[in-house]
N, C-alpha and C positions, 0 to 999 in steps of 0.2 A: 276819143272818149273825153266827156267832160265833166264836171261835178255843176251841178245845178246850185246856184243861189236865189234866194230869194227878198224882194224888201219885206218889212214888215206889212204895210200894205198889201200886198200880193198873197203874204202869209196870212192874214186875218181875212182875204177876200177866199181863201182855197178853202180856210176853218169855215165859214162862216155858210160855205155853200157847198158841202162837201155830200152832200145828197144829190145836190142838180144832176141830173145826166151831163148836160153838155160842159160840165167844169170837170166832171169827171176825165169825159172825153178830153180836155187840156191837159187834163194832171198826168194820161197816158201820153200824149201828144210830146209831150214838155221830158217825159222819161224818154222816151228813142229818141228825140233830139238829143239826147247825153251822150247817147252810142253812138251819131254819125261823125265820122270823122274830120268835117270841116264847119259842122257847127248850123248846119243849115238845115232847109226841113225840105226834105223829097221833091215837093212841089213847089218847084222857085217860082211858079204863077201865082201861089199864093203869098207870097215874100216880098220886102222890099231892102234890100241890103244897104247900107250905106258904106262903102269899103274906109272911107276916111276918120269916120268913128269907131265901127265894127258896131253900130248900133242897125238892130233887126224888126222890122214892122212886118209881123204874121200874124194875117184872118187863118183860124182856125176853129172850128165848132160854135161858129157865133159868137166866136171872143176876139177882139184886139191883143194881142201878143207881145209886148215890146221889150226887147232883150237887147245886154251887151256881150257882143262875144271876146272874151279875157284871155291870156294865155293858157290855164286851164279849166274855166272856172265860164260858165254861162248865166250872168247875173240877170235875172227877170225883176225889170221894172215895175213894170204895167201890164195888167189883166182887165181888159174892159171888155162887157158883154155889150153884142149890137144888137140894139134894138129895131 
C-alpha cells in the first residue's frame, strides 16, 4: 500500500482535464497502483522500471506516466498524453 503524491504540475494537469475520459482513466489507474503491493502496474509490458532509481515509465490510457517509487509514498512526476 502506498499514498500517492503528486507535483504540482501533474496537479494542475488532473484539475485542468478532469472531464477527459482518458485522464480520468489515469486518475483510476494511478489509485490501484496505491493498493499494489510492490508499486508496480499489472502489466509489466506496459512498464519500464528502473531498479537503480526506483523511477517508473508507464503508457497507460494514452498518457506517459512517470513516477518514483519512495519507501511509502509513489511520487508522480509526469503526466504526458500521446499524441
Amino acid at each position: 500500500m502506498y499514498t500517492i503524491r503528486y507535483s504540482q504540475e501533474v496537479r494542475n494537469y488532473l484539475a485542468d482535464n478532469r472531464f477527459d475520459y482518458h485522464v480520468a482513466g489515469v486518475h483510476v489507474e494511478l489509485k490501484l497502483l496505491a493498493d499494489t503491493l510492490d508499486g508496480l502496474p499489472g502489466d509489466k509490458d506496459s512498464c519500464y522500471h528502473l531498479s537503480e532509481t526506483e523511477r517508473v515509465y508507464w503508457l497507460v490510457e494514452h498518457h506517459l506516466v512517470v513516477y518514483k517509487r519512495e519507501t511509502n509514498d509513489l511520487y508522480i512526476s509526469m503526466i504526458q498524453p500521446l499524441e
